[in-house]
C-alpha angles and dihedrals in degrees: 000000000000115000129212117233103169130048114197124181135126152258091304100063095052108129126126085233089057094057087040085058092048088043094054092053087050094248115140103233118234104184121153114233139233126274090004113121121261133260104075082148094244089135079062082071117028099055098090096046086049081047095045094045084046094057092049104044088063083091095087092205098062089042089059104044106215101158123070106186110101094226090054091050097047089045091053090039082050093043085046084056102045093048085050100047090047098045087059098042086054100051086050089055 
């Protein structure tokens, strides 16, 4: 099982409490603080997760959010994935 090492997120997320969560799981916190100047460089690394949430939220009925039951949810998300992963297999053959 893959484990996470690094947490990055922004200003948002900058509580002392934040950092002590990703501290507890064994990930090293990278969150930007407040009233620092921007271009640490965290868009560097966020890009492709916004991209790959974009690409899955086209499926109106994961954006939404109707159902409520978790396995709902997680088939739709896998489904989501599978039509993803194929549209773009078939456009390389």
């Amino acid at each position: 099982m893959a484990r996470i090492r690094t947490v990055f997120a922004d200003r948002g997320y900058n509580a002392e409490s934040n950092r002590a969560l990703c501290r507890s799981f064994g990930a090293e916190p990278h969150i930007h603080k407040r009233c620092q100047p921007s271009g640490s460089s965290l868009g560097q690394q966020r890009w492709p997760v916004e991209r790959s949430n974009a690409w899955l939220l086209e499926n109106k009925r994961l954006a939404l959010r109707y159902d409520r039951l978790g396995f709902i949810v997680q088939a739709l998300l896998q489904t989501a994935c599978i039509f993803l992963v194929a549209g773009r297999l078939a456009r390389e053959l």
